[in-house]
N, C-alpha and C positions, 0 to 999 in steps of 0.2 A: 283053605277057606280065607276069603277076603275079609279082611276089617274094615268094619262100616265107618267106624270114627276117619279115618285115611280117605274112606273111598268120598265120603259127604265132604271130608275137606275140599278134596279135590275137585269138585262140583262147585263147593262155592268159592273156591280159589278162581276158577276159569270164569264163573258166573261174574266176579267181582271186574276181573281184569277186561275181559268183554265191555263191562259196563264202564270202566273208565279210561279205554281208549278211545269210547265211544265219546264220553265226558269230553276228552283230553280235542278230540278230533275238530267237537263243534263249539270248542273254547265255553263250554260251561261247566269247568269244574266244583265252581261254586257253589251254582245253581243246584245241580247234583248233590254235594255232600249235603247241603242242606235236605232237599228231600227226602235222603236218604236216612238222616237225624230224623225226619220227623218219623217218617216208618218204623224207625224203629222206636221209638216214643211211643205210637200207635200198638208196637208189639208188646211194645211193655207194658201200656196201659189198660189194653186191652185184653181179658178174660178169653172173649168171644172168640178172638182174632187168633191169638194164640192156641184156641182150641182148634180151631177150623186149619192151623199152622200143623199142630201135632199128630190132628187126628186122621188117620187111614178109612174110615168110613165116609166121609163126602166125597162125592163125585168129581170130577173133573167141573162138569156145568156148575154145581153150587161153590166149589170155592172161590171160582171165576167170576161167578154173581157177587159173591162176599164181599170178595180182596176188592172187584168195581165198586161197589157201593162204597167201601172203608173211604177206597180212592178220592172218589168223588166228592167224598163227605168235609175230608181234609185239603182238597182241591193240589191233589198232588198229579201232576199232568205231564206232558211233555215227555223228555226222556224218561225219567223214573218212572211215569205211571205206564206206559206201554213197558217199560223193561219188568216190572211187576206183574204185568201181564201176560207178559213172554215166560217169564218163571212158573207160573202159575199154569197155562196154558200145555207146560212141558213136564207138568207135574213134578217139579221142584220145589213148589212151595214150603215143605219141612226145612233144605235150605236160605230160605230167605235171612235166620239171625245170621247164619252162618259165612251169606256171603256179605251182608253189612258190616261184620266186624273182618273179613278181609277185604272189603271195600275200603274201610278204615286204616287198616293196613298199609296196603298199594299206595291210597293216597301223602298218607305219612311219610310214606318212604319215598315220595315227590318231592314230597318239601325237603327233604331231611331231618325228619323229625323226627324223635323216638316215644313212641306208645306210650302212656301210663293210663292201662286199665284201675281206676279208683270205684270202689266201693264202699259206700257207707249207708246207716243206719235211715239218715233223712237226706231228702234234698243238698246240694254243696250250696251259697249263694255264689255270687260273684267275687266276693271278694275272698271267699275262703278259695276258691277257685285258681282267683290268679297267686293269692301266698303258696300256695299247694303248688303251682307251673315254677315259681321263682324259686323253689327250695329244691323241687327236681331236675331244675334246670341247672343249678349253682351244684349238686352232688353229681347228676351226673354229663356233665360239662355237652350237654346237647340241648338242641330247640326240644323242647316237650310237648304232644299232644295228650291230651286228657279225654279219655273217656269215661265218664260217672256213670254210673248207675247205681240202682237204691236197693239195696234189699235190709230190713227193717231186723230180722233175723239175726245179725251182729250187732243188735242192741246198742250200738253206738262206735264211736272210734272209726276207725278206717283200715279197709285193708288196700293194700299200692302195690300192683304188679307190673314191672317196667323189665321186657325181656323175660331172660332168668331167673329174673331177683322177685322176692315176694316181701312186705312190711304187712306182717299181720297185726296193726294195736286193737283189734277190735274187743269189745268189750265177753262179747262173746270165748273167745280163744283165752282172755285174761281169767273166766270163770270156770274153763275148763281146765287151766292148770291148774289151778289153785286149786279144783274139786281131785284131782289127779297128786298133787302134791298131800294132801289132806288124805287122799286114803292110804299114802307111803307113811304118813307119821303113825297112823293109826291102826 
């Protein structure tokens, strides 16, 4: 029995690389990550989007209608929005987060940068942004790329995954030890 976690990797592993030699070929790599940020902003912000991502009952035509209109709406064009197209088209659209954050990847690993998946409670601004790159940059002696995302559900604090390594301060994990600690005394 094949494992699907492996086998979708592997989908948007190719899916990603595909699209940034593609990137790399017509010298817009830029241009790409960026639309690529926006989609996925779009996935995140999006209810709709991410249902019509998950769900196995729209057609091939309706998601295709969908994902065009999101397109359209965000004026994501050009390589991305045809490569969106092609996904979609090939009925991969379930992989789309998947090949964005190995898009994210590849590209990293361009620059020589290393990863740091961040999450937290709200929004990062700017400036907690750049302390957060100069403090993982300074620990772990490489260029850092950041990726935020928000989930509300760790009530505050931050969790920091770079490689291997995981920084859970969130306020979440703090409540649960202590609910954990609390029931060993008692």
């Amino acid at each position: 029995m094949t494992d699907t976690n492996s086998e979708i990797s592997g989908v948007a592993d190719r899916y990603a690389k595909a699209l940034f030699d593609l990137a790399l070929e017509e010298k817009a790599i830029d241009a790409v990550e960026a639309d690529m940020a926006r989609v996925g902003a779009i996935i995140d912000e999006s209810e709709d989007f991410a249902r019509l991502i998950e769900s196995q009952v729209f057609t091939a035509d309706e998601q295709l209608a969908g994902t065009s209109a999101l397109l359209e709406k965000a004026e994501i064009t050009g390589i991305v929005g045809n490569f969106v197209r092609v996904v979609v088209h090939n009925r991969r659209l379930s992989s789309l987060p998947g090949i964005i954050k190995a898009f994210r990847k590849i590209l990293s690993r361009h620059r020589g940068e290393q990863v740091a998946e961040v999450t937290s409670a709200q929004p990062l601004d700017d400036a907690d942004l750049k302390t957060l790159t100069a403090s993982l940059k300074e620990a772990m002696g490489k260029e850092i790329a950041i990726h935020a995302k928000v989930d509300a559900e760790i009530l505050g604090g931050l969790v920091v995954k770079v490689g291997s390594q995981m920084i859970d301060s969130s306020v979440r994990t703090k409540l649960n030890s202590l609910k954990i600690a609390l029931k060993e005394v008692g």
